[in-house]
C-alpha positions as CSV (number, residue, x, y, z in Angstrom):
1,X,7.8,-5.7,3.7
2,X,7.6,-1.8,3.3
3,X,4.4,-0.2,5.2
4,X,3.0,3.4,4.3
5,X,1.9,6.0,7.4
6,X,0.7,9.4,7.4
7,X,2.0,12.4,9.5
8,X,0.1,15.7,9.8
9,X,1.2,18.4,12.0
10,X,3.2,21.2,10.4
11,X,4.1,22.4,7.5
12,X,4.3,19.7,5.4
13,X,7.7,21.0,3.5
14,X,9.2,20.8,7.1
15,X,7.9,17.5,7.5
16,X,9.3,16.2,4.3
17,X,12.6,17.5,4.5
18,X,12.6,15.4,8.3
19,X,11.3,12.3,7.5
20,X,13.1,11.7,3.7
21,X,16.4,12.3,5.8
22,X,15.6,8.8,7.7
23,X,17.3,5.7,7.3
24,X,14.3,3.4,6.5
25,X,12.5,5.5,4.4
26,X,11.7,5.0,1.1
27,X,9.5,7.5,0.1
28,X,7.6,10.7,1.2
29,X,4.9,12.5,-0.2
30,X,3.4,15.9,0.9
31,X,0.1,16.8,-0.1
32,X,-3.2,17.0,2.2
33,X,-4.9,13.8,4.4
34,X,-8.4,13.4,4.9
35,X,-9.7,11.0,7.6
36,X,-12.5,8.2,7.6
37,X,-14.4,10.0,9.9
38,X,-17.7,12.0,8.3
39,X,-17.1,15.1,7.5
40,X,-13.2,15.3,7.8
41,X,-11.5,18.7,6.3
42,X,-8.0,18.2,4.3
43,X,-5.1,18.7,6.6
44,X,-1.3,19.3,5.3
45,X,0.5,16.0,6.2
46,X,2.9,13.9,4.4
47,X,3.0,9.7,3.5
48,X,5.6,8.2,4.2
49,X,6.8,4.3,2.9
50,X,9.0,2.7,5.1
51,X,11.2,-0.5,5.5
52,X,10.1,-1.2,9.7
53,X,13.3,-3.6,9.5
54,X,15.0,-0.2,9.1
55,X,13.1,2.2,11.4
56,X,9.9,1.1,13.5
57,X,6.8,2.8,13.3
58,X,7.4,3.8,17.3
59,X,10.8,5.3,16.2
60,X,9.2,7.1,13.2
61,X,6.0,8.7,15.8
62,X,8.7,9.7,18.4
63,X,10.3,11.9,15.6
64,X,6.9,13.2,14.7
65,X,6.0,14.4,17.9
66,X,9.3,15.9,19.1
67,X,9.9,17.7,15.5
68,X,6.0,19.8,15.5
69,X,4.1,21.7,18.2
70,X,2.2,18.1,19.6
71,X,0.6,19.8,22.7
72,X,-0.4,23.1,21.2
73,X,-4.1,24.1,20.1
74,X,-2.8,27.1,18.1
75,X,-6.0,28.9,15.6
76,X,-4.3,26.9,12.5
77,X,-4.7,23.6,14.1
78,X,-7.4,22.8,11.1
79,X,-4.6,23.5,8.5
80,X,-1.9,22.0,10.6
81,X,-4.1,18.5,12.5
82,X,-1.7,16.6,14.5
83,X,-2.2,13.3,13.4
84,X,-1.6,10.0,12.6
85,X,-2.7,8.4,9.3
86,X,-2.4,4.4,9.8
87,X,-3.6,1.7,7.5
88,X,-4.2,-0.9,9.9
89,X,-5.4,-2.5,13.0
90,X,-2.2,-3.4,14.0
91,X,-0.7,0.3,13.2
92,X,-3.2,1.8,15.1
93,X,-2.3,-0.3,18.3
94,X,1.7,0.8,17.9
95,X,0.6,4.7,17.3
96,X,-1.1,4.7,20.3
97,X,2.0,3.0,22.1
98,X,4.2,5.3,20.4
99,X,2.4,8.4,21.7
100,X,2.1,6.5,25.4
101,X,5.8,6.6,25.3
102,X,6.4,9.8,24.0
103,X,4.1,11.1,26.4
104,X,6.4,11.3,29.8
105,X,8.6,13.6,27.9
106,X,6.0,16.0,27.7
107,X,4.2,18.0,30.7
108,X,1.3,19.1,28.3
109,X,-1.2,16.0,27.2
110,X,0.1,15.4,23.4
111,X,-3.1,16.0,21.3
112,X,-1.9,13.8,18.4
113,X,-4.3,11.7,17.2
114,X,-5.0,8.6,15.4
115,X,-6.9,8.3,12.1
116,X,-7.3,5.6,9.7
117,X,-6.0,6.8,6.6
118,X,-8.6,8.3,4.2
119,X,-8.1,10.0,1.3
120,X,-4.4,11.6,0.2
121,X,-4.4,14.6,-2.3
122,X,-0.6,15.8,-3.6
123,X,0.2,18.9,-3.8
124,X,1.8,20.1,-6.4
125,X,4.8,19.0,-8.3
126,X,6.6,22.1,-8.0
127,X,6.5,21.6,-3.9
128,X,7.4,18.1,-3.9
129,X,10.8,17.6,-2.8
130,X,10.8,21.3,-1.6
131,X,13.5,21.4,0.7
132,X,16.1,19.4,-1.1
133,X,15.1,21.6,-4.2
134,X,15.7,25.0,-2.5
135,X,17.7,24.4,0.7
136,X,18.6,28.3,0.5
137,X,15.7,29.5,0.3
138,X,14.7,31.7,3.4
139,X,12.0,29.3,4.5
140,X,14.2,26.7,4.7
141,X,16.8,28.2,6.3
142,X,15.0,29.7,9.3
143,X,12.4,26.7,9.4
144,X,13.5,23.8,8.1
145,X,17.0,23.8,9.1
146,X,16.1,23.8,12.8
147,X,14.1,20.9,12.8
148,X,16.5,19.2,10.8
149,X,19.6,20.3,13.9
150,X,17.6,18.7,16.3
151,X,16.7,15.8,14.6
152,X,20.8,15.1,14.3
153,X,21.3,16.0,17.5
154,X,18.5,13.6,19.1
155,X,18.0,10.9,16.7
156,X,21.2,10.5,15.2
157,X,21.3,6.9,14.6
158,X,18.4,7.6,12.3
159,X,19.5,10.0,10.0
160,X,20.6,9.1,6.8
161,X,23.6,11.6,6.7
162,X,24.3,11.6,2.8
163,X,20.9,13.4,2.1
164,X,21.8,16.1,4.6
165,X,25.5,16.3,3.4
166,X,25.3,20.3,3.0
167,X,24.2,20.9,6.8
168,X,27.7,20.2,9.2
169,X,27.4,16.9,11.2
């Protein structure tokens, strides 16, 4: 049964172009996420749908964290929140075990945290889909691109190598 999850932590293009080049995923959206908690700001982030018979939810936060800045407290951290958005109990348990793991590959404490999911606005059309739309643009080429060569060089049994057939494997 496919789950949803939201990621916040960069630039939400560059979080798109990562995750819709998975295996497992069905579906991202960029847009903003808003958490439960009173007085939560908007925060870039993405939601993703996902098959978990595909790609776990502990494979999926490992990505997450390796592919933005997860230990840094940089001044656009209200912009950029590093977080994740779950929709249940028992997501909430496995983010917290995901970012355990991923922990002892970092020396600085990870400050991603966990939120239940509150309210999701899109951004616009025109930015959905940005990097497959424009992968030559200059964005994309000195950000996006990047991220996307590590993520085939670390997690290649993930990537779903058709949607990334103009980058060399």
């Amino acid at each position: 049964m496919q789950q949803q999850v939201g990621l916040g932590g960069s630039c939400h293009w560059c979080t798109e172009a990562i995750f819709s080049a998975l295996k497992g995923v069905v579906k991202v959206e960029q847009g903003w996420f808003k958490t439960t908690e009173q007085g939560s700001q908007f925060s870039e982030a993405i939601r993703l749908y996902f098959d978990p018979e595909k790609i776990s939810l502990i494979d999926l936060i490992a990505i997450h964290i390796d592919t933005h800045s997860a230990t840094s407290t940089h001044s656009m951290r209200n912009k950029y929140r590093s977080a994740i958005y779950v929709y249940s109990d028992e997501q909430y348990d496995a983010a917290l075990q995901g970012l355990n793991l991923k922990q002892a590959d970092y020396l600085a404490p990870l400050i991603t945290q966990v939120f239940s999911a509150g309210e999701f606005k899109h951004s616009p059309s025109q930015y959905q889909n940005y990097y497959f739309s424009n992968p030559n643009k200059p964005f994309c080429e000195v950000r996006i691109n990047p991220k996307l060569a590590m993520l085939l060089a670390r997690y290649r049994d993930n990537v779903d190598y058709s949607k990334l057939a103009h980058l060399s494997q």
